[in-house]
Wavefront OBJ file of the C-alpha trace (Angstrom):
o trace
v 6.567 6.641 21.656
v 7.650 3.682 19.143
v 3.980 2.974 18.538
v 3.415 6.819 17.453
v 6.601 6.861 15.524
v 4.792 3.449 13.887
v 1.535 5.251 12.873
v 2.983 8.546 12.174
v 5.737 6.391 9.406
v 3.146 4.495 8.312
v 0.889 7.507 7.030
v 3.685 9.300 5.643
v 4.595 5.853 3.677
v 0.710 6.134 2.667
v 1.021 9.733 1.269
v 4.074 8.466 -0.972
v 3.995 4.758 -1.217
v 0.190 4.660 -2.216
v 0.264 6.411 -5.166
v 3.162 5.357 -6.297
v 2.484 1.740 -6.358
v -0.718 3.011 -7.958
v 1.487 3.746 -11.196
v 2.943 0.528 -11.618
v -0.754 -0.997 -12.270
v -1.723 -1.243 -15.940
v -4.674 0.484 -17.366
v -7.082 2.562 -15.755
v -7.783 1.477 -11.873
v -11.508 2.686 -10.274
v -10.133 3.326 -6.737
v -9.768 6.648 -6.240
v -6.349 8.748 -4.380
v -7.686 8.832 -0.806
v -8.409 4.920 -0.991
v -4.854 4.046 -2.753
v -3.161 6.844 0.588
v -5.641 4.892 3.207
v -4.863 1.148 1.701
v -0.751 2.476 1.459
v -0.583 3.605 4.911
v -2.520 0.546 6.464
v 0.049 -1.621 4.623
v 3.306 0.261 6.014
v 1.291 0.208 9.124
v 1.309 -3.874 9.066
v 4.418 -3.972 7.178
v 6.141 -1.893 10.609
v 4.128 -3.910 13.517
v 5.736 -6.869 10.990
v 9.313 -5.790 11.490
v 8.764 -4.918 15.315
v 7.435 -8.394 15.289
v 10.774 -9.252 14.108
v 12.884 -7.741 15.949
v 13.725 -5.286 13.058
v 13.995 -1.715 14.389
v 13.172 -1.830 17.953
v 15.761 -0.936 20.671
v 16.961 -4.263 20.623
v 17.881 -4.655 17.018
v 18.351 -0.879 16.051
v 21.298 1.656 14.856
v 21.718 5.212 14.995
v 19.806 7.101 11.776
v 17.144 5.723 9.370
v 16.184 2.009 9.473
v 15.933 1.186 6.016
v 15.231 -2.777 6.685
v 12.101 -1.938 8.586
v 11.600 0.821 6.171
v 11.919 -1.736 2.770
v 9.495 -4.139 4.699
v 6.767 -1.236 5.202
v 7.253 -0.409 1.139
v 7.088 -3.723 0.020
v 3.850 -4.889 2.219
v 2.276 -1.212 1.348
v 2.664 -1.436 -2.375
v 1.402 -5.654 -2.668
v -1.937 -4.310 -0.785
v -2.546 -1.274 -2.960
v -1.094 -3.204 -5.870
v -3.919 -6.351 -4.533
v -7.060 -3.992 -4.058
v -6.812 -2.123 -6.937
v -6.861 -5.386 -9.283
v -9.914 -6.519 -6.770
v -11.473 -3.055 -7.280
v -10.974 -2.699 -10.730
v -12.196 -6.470 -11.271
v -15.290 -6.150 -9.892
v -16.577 -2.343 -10.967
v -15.244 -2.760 -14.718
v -18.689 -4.292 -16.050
v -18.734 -3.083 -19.706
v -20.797 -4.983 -22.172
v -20.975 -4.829 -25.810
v -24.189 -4.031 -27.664
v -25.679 -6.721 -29.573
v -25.543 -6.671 -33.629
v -27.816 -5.070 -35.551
v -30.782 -6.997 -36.293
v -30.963 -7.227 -40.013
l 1 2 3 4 5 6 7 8 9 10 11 12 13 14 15 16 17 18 19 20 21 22 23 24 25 26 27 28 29 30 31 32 33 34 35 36 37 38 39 40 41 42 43 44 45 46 47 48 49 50 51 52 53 54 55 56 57 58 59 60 61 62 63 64 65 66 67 68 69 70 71 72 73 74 75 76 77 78 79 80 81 82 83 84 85 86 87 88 89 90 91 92 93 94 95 96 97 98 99 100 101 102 103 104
C-alpha cells in the first residue's frame, strides 16, 4: 500500500506542482500541459522513493497526519525537473532566424 500511496501522491503533485513550476519560467516555454503534469509527477515520484530512501515518511520515521518533509522533498525535486526540461525544450525548438538585409 505505501508504494500506491507513492504513485497515487506523486500524480496528484503532477496535476498541481507541474504547472505551477511552469509559471515561474520566463518567456514563452514550447512544452506543452500534459508534458509539464507527466515531467511534475515523475519528479514527486523520485522526489518520494527519495525520502523513503531516507527514511522520511515510512513507518519507521512517520507521525500521525500529512508528512510535509517528504511532501517539500517531492515539490522541490518536481519543480527543478519541469523547471530543467522546459529550459532544454525551449533551447532546442526556439530556432528563429533573422532575414538578411535588403540587398541594395
Amino acid at each position: 500500500m505505501d508504494w500506491l500511496s507513492t504513485i497515487i501522491g506523486a500524480l496528484v503533485a503532477g496535476i498541481i506542482i507541474g504547472p505551477l513550476a511552469r509559471l515561474v519560467l520566463p518567456g514563452k516555454q514550447n512544452i506543452s500541459i500534459g508534458m509539464t503534469i507527466l515531467v511534475g509527477a515523475v519528479g514527486a515520484l523520485v522526489g518520494g522513493l527519495v525520502a523513503d530512501w531516507l527514511n522520511i515518511g515510512t513507518t519507521e520515521g512517520t507521525t500521525a497526519g500529512i508528512d510535509w518533509i517528504k511532501l517539500g522533498i517531492q515539490v522541490a525535486v518536481a519543480a527543478v525537473l519541469v523547471i530543467a526540461y522546459g529550459s532544454m525544450a525551449g533551447r532546442g525548438a526556439s530556432t528563429t532566424t533573422t532575414p538578411p538585409p535588403p540587398a541594395t
